[in-house]
C-alpha positions as CSV (number, residue, x, y, z in Angstrom):
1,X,-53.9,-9.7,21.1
2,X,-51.2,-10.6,23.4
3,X,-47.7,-8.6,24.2
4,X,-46.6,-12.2,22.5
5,X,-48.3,-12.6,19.4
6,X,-47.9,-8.8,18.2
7,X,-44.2,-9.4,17.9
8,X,-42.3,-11.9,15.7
9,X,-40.7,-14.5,17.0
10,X,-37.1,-14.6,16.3
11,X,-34.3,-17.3,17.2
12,X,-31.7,-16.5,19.6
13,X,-28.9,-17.2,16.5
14,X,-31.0,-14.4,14.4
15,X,-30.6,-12.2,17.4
16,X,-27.0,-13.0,17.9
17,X,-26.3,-12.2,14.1
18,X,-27.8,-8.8,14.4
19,X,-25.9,-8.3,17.3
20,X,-22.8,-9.0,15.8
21,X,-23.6,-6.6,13.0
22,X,-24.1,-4.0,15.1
23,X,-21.0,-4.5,17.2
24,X,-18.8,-4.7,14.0
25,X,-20.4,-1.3,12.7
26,X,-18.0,1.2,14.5
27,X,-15.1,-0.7,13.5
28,X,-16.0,-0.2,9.7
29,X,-17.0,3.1,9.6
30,X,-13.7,4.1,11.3
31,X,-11.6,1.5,9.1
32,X,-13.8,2.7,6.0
33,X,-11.8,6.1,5.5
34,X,-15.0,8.2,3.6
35,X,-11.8,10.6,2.1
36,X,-10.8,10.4,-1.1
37,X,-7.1,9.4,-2.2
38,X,-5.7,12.8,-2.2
39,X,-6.7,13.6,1.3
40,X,-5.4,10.3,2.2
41,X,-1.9,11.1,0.7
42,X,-1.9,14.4,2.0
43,X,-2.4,12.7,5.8
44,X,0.4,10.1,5.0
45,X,2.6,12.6,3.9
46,X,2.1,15.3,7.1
47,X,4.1,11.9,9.2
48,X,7.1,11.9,9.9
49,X,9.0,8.4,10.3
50,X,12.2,7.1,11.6
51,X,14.1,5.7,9.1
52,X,15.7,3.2,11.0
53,X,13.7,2.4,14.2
54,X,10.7,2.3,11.5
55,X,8.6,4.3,14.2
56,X,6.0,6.6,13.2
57,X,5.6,10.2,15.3
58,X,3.9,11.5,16.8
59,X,5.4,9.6,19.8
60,X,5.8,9.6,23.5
61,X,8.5,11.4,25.0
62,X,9.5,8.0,26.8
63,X,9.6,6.6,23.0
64,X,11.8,9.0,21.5
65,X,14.4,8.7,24.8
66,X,14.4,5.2,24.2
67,X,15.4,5.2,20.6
68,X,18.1,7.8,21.3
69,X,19.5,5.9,23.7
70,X,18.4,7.6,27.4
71,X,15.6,7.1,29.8
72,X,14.0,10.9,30.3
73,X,13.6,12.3,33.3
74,X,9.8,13.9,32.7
75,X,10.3,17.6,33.6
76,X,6.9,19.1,32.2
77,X,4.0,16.9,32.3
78,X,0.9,19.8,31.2
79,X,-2.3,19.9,29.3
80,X,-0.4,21.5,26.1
81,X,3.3,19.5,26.5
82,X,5.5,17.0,27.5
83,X,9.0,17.5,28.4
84,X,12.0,15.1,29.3
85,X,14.9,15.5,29.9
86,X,18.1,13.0,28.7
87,X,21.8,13.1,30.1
88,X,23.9,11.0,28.3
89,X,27.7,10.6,28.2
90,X,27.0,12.2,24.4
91,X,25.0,15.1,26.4
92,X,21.6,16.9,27.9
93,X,18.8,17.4,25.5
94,X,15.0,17.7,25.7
95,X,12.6,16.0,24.4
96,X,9.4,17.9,23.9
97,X,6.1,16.2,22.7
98,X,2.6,17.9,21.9
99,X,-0.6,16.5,22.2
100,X,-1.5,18.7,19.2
101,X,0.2,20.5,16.3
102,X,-1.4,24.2,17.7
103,X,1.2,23.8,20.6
104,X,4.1,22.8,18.9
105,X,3.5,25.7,16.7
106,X,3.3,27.9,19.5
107,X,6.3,26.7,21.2
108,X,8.4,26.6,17.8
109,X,7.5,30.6,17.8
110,X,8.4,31.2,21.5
111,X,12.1,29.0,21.0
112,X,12.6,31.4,17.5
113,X,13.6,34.2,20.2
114,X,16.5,32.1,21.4
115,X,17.4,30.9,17.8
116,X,19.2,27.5,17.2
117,X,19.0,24.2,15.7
118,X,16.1,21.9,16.6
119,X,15.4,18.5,15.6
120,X,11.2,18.7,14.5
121,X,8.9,16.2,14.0
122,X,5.0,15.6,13.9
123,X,4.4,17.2,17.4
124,X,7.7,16.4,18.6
125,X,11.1,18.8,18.7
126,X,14.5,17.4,20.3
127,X,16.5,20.5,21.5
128,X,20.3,18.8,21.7
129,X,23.3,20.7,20.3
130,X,24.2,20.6,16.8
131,X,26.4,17.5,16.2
132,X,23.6,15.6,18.2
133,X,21.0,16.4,16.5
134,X,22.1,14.6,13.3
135,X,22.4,11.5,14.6
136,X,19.0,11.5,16.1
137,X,17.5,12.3,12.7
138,X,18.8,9.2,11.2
139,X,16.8,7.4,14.5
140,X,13.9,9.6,14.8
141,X,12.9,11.2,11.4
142,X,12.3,14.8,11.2
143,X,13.8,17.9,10.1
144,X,16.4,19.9,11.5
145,X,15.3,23.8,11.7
146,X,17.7,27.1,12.7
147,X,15.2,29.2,14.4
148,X,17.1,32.7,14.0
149,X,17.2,34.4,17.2
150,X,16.5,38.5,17.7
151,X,18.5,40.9,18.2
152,X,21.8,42.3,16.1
153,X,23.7,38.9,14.2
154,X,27.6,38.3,14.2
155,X,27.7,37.6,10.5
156,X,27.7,40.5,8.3
């Protein structure tokens, strides 16, 4: 027997069918989800959102500038953040991102020595004074957090 006559003899649309299929495959298993609904709410609910930009963190640093209003001047560009930097008539604040939520966790520890108000999100924190922070909330999502400080406190 022949190289020919030991294998079947398929049209080119057959072929092209198969092809297709197999093409298509990666795109379903990562569209098809394989977690059940609770895990699936549990993900959905772990995002934060911007109420009124309808933008869904985690974002780029550039992103969240440009939905407060500035364009940041990137001052940290490493492996474990991003940082910008925004001067507006309103202010300075940073804008910090994280590639994952290890890092933010780690920085959110290390800024609890200084104390204050941050504005958090999913791997993002806005570090802004007070009065700013609350109108980027309504903008960006998140939660503002009073990281207490160490060391003796003023109020009794």
């Amino acid at each position: 027997m022949t190289d020919q006559t030991q294998q079947p003899h398929r049209r080119p649309t057959t072929r092209l069918r198969h092809g297709a299929a197999l093409a298509l495959l990666p795109l379903a298993v990562a569209c098809g989800g394989g977690e059940d609904d609770g895990a699936a709410e549990r993900k959905r609910a772990s995002v934060t959102a911007a109420p009124e930009a309808g933008v869904v963190a985690p974002a780029k640093v550039e992103v969240i500038a440009g939905l407060t209003g500035c364009t940041a001047e990137i001052r940290i560009d490493a492996e474990e953040l991003r940082e910008g930097v925004c001067r507006t008539k309103r202010g300075e604040y940073r804008i910090t991102t994280f590639p994952e939520d290890r890092f933010q966790v780690t920085w959110l520890d290390s800024a609890a020595v200084y104390g204050g108000k941050y504005l958090v999100g999913t791997r993002w924190v806005v570090s802004a004074r007070p009065e700013l922070l609350d109108g980027f909330r309504s903008r960006l999502g998140g939660t503002v957090r009073e990281l207490r400080g160490i060391g003796p406190t003023t109020a009794p």
